[in-house]
mmCIF file of the C-alpha atoms, coordinates in Angstrom:
data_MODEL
# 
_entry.id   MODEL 
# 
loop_
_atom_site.group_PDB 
_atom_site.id 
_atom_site.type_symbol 
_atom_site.label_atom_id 
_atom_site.label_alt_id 
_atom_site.label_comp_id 
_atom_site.label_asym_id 
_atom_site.label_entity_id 
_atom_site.label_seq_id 
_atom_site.pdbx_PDB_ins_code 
_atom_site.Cartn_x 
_atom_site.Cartn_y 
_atom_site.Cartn_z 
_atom_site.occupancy 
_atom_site.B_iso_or_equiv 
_atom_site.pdbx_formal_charge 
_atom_site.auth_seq_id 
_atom_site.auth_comp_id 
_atom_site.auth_asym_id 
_atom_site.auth_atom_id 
_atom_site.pdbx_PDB_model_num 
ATOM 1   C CA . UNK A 1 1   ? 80.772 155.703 211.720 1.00 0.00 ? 1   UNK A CA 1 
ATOM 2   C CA . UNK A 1 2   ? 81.333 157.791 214.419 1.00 0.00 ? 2   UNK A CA 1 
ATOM 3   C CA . UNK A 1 3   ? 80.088 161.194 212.032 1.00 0.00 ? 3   UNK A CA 1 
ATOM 4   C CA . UNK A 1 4   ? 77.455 159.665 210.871 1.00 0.00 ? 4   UNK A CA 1 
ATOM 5   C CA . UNK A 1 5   ? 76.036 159.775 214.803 1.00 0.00 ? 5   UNK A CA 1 
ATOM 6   C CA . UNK A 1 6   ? 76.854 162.714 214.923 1.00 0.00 ? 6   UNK A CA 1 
ATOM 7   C CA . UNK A 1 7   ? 74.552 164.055 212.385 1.00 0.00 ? 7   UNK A CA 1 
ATOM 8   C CA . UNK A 1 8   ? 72.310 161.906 213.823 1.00 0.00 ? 8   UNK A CA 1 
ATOM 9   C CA . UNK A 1 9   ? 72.603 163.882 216.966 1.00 0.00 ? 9   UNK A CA 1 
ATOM 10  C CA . UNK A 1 10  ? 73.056 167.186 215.897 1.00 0.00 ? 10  UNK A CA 1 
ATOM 11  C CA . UNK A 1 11  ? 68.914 166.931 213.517 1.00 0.00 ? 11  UNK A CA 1 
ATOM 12  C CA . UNK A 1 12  ? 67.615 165.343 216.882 1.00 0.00 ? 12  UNK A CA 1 
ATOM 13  C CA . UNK A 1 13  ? 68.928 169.017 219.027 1.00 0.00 ? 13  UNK A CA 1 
ATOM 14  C CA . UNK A 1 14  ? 68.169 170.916 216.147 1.00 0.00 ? 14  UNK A CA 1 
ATOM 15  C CA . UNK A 1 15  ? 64.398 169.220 216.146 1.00 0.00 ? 15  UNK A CA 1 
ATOM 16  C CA . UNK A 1 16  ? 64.516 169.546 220.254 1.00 0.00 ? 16  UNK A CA 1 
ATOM 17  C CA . UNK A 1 17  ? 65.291 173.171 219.792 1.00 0.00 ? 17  UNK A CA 1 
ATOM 18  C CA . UNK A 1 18  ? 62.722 173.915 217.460 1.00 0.00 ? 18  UNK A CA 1 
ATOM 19  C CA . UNK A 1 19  ? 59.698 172.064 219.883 1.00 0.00 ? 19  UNK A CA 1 
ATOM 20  C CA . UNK A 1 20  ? 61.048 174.490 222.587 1.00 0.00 ? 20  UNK A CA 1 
ATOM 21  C CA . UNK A 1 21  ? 61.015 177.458 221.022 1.00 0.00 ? 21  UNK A CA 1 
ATOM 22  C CA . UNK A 1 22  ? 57.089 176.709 220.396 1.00 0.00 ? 22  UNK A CA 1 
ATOM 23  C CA . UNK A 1 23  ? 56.570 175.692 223.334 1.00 0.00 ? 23  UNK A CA 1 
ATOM 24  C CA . UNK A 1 24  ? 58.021 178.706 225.391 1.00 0.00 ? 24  UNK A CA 1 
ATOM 25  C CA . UNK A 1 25  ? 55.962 181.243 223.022 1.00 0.00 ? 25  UNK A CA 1 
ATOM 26  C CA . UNK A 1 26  ? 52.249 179.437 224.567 1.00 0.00 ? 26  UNK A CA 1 
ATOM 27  C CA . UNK A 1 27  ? 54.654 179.240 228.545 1.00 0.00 ? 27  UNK A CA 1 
ATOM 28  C CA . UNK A 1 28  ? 55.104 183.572 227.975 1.00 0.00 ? 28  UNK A CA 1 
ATOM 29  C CA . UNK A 1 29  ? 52.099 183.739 226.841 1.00 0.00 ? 29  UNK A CA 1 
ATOM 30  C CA . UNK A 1 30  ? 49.297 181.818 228.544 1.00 0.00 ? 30  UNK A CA 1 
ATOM 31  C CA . UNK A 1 31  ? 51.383 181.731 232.025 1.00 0.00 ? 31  UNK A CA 1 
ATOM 32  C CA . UNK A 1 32  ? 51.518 184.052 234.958 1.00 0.00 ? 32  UNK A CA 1 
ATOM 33  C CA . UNK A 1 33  ? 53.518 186.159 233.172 1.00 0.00 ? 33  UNK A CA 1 
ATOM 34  C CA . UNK A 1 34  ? 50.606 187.124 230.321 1.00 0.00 ? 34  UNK A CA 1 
ATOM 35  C CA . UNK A 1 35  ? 49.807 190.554 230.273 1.00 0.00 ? 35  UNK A CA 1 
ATOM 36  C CA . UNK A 1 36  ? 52.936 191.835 232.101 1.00 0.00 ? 36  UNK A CA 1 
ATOM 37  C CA . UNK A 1 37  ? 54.249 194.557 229.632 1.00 0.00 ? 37  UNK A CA 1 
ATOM 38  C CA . UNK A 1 38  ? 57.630 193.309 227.753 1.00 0.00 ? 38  UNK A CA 1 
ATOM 39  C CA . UNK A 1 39  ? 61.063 194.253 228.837 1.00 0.00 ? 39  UNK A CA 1 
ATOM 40  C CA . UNK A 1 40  ? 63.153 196.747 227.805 1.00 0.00 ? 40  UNK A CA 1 
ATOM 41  C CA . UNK A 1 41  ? 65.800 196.112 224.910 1.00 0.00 ? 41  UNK A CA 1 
ATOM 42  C CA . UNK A 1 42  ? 68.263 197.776 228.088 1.00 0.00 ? 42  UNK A CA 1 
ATOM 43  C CA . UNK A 1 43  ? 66.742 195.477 230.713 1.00 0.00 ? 43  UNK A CA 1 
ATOM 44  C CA . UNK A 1 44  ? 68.519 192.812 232.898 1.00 0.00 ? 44  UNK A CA 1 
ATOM 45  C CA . UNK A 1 45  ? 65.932 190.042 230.957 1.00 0.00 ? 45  UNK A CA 1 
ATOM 46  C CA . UNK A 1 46  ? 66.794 191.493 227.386 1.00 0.00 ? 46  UNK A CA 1 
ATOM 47  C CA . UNK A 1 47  ? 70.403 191.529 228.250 1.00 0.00 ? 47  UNK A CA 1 
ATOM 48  C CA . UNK A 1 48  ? 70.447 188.017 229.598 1.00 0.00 ? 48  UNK A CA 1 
ATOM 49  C CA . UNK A 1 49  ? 68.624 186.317 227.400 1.00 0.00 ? 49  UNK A CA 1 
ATOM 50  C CA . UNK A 1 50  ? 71.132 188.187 224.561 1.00 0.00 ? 50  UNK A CA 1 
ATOM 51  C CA . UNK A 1 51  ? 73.884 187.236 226.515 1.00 0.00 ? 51  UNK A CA 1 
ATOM 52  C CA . UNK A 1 52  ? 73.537 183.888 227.517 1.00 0.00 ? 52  UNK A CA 1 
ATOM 53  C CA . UNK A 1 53  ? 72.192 182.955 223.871 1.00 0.00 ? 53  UNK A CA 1 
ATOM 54  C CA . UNK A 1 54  ? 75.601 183.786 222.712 1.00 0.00 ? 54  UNK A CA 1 
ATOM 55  C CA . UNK A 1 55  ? 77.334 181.701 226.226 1.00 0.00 ? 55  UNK A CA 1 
ATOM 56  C CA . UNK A 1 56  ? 75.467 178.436 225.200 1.00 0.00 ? 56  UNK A CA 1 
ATOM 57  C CA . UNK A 1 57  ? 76.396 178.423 221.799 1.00 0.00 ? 57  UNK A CA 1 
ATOM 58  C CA . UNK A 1 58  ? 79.997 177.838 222.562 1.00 0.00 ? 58  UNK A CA 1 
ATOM 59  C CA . UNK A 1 59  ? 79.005 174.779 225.139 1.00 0.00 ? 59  UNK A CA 1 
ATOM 60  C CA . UNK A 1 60  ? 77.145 173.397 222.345 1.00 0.00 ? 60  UNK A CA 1 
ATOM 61  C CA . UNK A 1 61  ? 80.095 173.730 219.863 1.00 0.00 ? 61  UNK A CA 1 
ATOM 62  C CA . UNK A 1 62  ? 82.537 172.873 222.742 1.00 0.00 ? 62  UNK A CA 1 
ATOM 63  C CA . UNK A 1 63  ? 80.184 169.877 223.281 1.00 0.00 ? 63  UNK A CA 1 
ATOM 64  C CA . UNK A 1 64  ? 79.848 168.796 219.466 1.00 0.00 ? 64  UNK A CA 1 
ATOM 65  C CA . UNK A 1 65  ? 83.752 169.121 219.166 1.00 0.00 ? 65  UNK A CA 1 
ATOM 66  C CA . UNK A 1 66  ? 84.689 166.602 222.137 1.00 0.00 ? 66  UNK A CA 1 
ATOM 67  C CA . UNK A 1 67  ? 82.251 163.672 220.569 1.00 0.00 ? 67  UNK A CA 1 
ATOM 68  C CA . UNK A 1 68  ? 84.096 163.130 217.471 1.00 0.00 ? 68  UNK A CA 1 
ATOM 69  C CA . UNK A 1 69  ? 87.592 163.212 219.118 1.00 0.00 ? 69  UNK A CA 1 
ATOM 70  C CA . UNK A 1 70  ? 86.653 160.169 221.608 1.00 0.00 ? 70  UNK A CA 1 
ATOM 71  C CA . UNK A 1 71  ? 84.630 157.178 222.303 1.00 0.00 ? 71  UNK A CA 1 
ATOM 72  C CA . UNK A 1 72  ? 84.702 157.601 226.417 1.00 0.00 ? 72  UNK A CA 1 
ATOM 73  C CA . UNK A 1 73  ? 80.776 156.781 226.903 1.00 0.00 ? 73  UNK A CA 1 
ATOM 74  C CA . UNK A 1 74  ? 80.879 159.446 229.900 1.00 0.00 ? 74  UNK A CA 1 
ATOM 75  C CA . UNK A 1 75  ? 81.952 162.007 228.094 1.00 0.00 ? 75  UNK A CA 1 
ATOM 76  C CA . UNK A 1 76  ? 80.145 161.734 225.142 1.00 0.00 ? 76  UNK A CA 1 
ATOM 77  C CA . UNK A 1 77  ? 76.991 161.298 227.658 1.00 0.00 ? 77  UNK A CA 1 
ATOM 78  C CA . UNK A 1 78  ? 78.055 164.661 229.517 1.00 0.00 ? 78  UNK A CA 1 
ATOM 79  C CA . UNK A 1 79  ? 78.346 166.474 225.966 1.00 0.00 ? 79  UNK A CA 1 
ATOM 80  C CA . UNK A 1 80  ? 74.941 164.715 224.658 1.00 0.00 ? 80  UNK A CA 1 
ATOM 81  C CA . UNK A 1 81  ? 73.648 166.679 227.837 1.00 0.00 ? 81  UNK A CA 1 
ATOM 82  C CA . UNK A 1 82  ? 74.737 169.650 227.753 1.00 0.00 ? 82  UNK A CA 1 
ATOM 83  C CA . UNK A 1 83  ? 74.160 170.406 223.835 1.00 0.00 ? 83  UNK A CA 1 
ATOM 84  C CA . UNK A 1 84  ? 70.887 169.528 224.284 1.00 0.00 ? 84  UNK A CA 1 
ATOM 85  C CA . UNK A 1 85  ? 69.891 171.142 227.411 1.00 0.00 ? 85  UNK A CA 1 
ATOM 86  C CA . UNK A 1 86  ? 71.732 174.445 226.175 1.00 0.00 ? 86  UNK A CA 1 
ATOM 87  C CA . UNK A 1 87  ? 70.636 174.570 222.578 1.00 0.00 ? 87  UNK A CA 1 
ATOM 88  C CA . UNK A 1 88  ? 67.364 173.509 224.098 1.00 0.00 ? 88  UNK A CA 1 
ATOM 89  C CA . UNK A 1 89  ? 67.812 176.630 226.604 1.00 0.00 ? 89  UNK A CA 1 
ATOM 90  C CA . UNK A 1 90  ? 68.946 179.036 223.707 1.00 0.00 ? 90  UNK A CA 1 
ATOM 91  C CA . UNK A 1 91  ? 66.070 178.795 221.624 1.00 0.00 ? 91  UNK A CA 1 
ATOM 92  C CA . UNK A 1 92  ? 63.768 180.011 224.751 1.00 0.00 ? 92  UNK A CA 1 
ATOM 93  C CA . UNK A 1 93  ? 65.549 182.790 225.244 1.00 0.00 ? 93  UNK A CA 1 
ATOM 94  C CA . UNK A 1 94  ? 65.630 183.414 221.432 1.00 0.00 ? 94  UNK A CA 1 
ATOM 95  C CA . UNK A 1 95  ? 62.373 182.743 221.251 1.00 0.00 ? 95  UNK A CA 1 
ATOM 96  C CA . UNK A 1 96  ? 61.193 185.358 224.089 1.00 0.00 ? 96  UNK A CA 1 
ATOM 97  C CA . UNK A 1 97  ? 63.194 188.359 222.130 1.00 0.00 ? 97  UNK A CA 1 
ATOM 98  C CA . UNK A 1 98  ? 61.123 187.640 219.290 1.00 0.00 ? 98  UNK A CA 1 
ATOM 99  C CA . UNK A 1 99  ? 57.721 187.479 221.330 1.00 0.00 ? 99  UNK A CA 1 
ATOM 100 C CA . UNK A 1 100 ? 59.071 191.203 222.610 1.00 0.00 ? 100 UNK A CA 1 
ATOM 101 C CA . UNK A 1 101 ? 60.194 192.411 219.664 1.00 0.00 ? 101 UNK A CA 1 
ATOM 102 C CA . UNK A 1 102 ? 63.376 193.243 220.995 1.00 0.00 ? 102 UNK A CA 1 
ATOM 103 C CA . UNK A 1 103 ? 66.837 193.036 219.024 1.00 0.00 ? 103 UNK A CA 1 
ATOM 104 C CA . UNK A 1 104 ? 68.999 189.604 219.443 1.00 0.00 ? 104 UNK A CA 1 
ATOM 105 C CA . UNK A 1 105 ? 72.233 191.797 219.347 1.00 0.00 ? 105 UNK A CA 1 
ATOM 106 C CA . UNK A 1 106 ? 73.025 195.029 221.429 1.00 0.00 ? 106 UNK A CA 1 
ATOM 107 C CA . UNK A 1 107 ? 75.545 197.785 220.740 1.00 0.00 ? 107 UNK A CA 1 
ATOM 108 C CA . UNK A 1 108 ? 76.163 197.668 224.297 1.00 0.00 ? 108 UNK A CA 1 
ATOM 109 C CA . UNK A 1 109 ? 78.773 195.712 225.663 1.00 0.00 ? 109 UNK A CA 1 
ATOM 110 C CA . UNK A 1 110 ? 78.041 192.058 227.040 1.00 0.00 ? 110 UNK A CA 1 
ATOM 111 C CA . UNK A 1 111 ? 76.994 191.856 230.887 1.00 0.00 ? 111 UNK A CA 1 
ATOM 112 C CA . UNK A 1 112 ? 76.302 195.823 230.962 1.00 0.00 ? 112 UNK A CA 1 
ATOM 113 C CA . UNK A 1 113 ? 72.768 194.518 232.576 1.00 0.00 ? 113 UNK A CA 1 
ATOM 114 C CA . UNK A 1 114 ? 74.724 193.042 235.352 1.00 0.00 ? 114 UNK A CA 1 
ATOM 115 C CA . UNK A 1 115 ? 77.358 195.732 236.034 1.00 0.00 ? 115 UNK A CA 1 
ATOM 116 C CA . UNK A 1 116 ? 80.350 193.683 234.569 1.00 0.00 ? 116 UNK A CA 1 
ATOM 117 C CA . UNK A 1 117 ? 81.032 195.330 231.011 1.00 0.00 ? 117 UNK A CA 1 
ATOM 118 C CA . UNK A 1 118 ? 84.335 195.139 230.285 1.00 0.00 ? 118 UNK A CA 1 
ATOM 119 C CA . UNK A 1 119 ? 85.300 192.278 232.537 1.00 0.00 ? 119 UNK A CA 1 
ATOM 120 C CA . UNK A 1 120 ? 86.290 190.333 229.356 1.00 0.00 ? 120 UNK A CA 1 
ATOM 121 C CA . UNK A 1 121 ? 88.518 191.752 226.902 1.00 0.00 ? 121 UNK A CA 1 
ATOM 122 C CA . UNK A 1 122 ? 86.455 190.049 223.852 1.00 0.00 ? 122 UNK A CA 1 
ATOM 123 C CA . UNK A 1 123 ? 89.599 189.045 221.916 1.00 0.00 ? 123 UNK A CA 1 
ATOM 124 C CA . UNK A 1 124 ? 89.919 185.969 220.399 1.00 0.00 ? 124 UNK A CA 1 
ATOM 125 C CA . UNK A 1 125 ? 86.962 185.091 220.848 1.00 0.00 ? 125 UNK A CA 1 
ATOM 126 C CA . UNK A 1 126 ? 85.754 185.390 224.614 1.00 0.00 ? 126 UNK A CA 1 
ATOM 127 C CA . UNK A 1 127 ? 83.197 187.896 225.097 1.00 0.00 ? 127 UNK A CA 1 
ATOM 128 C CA . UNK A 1 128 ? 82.582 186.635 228.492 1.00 0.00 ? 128 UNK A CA 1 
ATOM 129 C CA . UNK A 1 129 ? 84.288 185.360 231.477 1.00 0.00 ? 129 UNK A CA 1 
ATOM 130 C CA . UNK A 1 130 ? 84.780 181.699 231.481 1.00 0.00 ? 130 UNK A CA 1 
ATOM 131 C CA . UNK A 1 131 ? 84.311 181.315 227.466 1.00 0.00 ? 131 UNK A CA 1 
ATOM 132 C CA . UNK A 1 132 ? 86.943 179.663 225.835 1.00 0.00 ? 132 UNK A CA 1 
ATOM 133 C CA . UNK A 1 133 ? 89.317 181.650 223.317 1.00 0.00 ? 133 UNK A CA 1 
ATOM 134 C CA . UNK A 1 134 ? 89.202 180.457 219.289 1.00 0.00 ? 134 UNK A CA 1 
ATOM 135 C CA . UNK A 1 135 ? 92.833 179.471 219.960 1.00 0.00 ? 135 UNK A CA 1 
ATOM 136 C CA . UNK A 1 136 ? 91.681 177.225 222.615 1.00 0.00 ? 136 UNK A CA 1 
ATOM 137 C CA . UNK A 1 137 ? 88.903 175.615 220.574 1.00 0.00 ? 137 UNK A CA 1 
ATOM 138 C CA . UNK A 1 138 ? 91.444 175.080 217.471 1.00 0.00 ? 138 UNK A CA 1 
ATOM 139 C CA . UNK A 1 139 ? 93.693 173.613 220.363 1.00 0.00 ? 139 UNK A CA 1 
ATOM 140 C CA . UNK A 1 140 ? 90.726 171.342 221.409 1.00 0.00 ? 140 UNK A CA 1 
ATOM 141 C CA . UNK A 1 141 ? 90.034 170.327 217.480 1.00 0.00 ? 141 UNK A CA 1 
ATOM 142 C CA . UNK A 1 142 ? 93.751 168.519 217.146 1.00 0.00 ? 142 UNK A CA 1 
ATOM 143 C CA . UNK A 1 143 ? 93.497 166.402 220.283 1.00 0.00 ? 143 UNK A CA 1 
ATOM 144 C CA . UNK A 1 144 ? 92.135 163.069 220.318 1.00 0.00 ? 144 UNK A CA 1 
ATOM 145 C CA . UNK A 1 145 ? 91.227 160.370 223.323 1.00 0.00 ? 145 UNK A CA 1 
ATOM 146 C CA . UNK A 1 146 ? 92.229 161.176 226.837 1.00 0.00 ? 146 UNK A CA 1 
ATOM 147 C CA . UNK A 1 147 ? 94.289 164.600 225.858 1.00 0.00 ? 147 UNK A CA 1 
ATOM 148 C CA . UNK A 1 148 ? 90.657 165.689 224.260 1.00 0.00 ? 148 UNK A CA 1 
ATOM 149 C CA . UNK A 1 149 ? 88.334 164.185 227.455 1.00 0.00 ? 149 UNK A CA 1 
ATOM 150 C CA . UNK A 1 150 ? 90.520 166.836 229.939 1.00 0.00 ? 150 UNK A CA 1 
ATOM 151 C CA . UNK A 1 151 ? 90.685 169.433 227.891 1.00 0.00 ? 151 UNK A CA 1 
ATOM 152 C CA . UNK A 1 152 ? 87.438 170.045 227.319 1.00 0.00 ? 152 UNK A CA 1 
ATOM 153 C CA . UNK A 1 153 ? 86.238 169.044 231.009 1.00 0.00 ? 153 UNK A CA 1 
ATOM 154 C CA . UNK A 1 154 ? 88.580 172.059 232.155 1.00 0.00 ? 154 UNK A CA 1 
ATOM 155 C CA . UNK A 1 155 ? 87.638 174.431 229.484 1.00 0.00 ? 155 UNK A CA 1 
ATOM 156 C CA . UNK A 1 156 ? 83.282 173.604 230.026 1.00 0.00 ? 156 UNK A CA 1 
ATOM 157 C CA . UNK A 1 157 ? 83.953 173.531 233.464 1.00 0.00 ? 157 UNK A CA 1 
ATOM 158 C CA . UNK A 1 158 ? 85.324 177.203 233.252 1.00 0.00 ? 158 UNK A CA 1 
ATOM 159 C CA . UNK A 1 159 ? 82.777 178.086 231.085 1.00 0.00 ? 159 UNK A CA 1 
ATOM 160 C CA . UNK A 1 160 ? 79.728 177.067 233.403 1.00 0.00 ? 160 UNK A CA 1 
ATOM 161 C CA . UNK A 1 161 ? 81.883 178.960 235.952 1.00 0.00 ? 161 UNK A CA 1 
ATOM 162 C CA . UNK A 1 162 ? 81.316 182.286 234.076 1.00 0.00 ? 162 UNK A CA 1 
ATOM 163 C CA . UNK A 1 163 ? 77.565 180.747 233.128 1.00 0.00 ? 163 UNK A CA 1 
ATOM 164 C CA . UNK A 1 164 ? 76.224 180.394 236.597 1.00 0.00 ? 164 UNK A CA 1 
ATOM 165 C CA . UNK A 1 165 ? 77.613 183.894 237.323 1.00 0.00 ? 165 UNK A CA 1 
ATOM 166 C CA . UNK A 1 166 ? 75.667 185.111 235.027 1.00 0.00 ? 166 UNK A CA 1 
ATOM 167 C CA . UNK A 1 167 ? 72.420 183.167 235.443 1.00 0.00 ? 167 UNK A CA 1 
ATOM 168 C CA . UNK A 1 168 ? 72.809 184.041 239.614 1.00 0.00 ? 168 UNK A CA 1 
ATOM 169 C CA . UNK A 1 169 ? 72.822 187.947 238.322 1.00 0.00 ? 169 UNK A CA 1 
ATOM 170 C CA . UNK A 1 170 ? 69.257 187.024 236.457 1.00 0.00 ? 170 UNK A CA 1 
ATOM 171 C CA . UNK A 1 171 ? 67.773 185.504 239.537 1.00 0.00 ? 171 UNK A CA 1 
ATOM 172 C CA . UNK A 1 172 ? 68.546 188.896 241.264 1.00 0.00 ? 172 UNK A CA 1 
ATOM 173 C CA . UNK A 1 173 ? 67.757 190.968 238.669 1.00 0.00 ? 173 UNK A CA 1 
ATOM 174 C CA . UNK A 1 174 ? 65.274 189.700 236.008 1.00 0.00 ? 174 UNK A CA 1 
ATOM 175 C CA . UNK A 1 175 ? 61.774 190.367 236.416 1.00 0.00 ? 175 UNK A CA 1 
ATOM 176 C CA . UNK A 1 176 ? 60.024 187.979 233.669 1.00 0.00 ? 176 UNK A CA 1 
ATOM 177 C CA . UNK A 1 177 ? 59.043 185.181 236.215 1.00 0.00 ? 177 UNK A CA 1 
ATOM 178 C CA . UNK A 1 178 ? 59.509 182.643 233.745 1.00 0.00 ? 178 UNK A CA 1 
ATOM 179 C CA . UNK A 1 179 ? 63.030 183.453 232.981 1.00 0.00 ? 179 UNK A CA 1 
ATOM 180 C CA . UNK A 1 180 ? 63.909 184.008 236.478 1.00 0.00 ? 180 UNK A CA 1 
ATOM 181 C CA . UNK A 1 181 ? 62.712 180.413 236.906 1.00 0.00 ? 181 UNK A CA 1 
ATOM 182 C CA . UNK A 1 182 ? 64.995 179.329 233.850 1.00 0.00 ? 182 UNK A CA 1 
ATOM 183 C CA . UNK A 1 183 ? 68.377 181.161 235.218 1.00 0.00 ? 183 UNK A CA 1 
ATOM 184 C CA . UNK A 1 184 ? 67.125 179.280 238.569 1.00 0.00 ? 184 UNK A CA 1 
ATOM 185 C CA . UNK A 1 185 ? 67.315 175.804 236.638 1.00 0.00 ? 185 UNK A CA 1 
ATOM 186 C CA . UNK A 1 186 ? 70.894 176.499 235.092 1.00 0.00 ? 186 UNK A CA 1 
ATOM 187 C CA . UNK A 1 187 ? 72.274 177.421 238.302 1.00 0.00 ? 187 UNK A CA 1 
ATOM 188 C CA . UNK A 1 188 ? 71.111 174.145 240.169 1.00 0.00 ? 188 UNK A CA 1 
ATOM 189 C CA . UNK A 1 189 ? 72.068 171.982 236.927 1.00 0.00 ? 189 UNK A CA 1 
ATOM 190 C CA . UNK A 1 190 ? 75.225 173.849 236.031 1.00 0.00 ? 190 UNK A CA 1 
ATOM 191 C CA . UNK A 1 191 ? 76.883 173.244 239.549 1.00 0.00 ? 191 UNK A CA 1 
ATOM 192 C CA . UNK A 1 192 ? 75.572 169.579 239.272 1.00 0.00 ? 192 UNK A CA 1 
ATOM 193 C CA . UNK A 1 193 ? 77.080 169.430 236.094 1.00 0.00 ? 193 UNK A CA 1 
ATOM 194 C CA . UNK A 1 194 ? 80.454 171.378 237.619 1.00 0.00 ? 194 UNK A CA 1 
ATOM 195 C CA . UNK A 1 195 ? 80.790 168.250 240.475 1.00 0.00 ? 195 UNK A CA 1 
ATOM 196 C CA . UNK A 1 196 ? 80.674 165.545 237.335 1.00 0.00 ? 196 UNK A CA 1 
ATOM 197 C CA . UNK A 1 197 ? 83.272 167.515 235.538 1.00 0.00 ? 197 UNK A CA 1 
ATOM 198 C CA . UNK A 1 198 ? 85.476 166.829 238.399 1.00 0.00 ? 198 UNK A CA 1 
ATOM 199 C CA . UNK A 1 199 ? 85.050 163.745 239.209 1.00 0.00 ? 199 UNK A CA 1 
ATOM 200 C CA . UNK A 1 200 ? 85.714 163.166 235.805 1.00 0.00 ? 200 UNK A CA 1 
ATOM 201 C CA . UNK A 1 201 ? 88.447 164.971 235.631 1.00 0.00 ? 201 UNK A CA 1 
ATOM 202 C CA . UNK A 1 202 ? 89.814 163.398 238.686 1.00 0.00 ? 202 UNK A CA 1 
ATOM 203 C CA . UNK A 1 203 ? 89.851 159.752 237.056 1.00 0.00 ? 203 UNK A CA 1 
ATOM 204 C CA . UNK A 1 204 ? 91.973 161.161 234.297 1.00 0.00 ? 204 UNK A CA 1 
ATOM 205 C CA . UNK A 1 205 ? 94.509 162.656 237.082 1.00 0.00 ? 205 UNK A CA 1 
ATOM 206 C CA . UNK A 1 206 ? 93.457 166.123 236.581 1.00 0.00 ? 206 UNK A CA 1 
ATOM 207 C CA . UNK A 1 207 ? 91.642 168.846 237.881 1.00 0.00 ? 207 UNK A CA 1 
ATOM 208 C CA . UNK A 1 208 ? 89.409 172.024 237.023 1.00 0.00 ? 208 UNK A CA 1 
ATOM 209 C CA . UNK A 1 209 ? 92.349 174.974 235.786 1.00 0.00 ? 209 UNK A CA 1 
ATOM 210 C CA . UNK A 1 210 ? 90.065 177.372 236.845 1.00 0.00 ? 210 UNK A CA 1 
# 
């Protein structure tokens, strides 16, 4: 039963994701932003978008992971939420490298727009502060009930650690309005987000690790 909403879940992102992506193509365009030339493929707003592409994806595996392994409605809520809002979020910022022709993967390292390359060691998985490791994930995959709820409450709450970091940076350094305004919105719901996980945490007699 419990797969069968989650395909159920996963079409309806997949659907919200593709609506966005449209939809952000007529915001670049037709906004305040039209006729500003496009970034460079070296610029803070190419490397961020790049970047946090690749940061969301693992809160929306993180998030799909954690909804088969329990039935806590809060959690599954909080997961529901953040999938959607982030694979929601990643097709934007897909979307605007297409609209400037600019590649979705770099040969530099990650968060070399922000000053930070290097700060993760990109083994096992984490190619950015705050993302969990593959061994982690496995880990998370062979838990079940409460064991699965705090695991993955410390781990996302990490990870939107590292994730408003890096959205702060953009809001300094980006120069696309729009995606200034985007970073802006992670920030704000990230740290909302961040004050659930530990309450949430709390209940369960635990806290954040990081």
């Amino acid at each position: 039963m419990r797969k069968t909403k989650s395909a159920g879940w996963i079409a309806g992102t997949a659907a919200a994701v593709l609506v966005a992506a449209g939809a952000i193509t007529y915001a670049v365009a037709d906004g305040g932003d039209s006729g500003m030339k496009p970034p460079a493929a070296d610029s803070a707003d190419a490397g961020f978008a790049r970047d946090m592409s690749v940061h969301h994806q693992q809160a929306v595996e993180m998030s799909y992971i954690v909804r088969d392994l329990t039935d806590d409605e809060e959690v599954r809520r909080l997961a529901y939420d953040i999938a959607q809002t982030q694979a929601n979020q990643r097709g934007m910022m897909l979307g605007w490298l297409d609209l400037w022709e600019l590649p979705k993967v770099s040969a530099d390292p990650p968060m070399e727009w922000m000053g930070m390359a290097g700060m993760a060691t990109g083994e096992d998985g984490a190619l950015m502060p705050g993302m969990a490791t593959n061994t982690e994930l496995d880990a998370l995959r062979k838990m079940s009930g409460k064991a699965a709820e705090i695991r993955f409450l410390q781990l996302m709450y990490a990870h939107h650690v590292g994730g408003v970091h890096m959205a702060q940076e953009c809001v300094e350094r980006c120069q696309v309005g729009v995606e200034q305004r985007l970073a802006q919105g992670m920030v704000q719901a990230q740290e909302s987000e961040m004050k659930l996980m530990s309450d949430l945490l709390e209940k369960r007699g635990a806290k954040p690790l990081h």
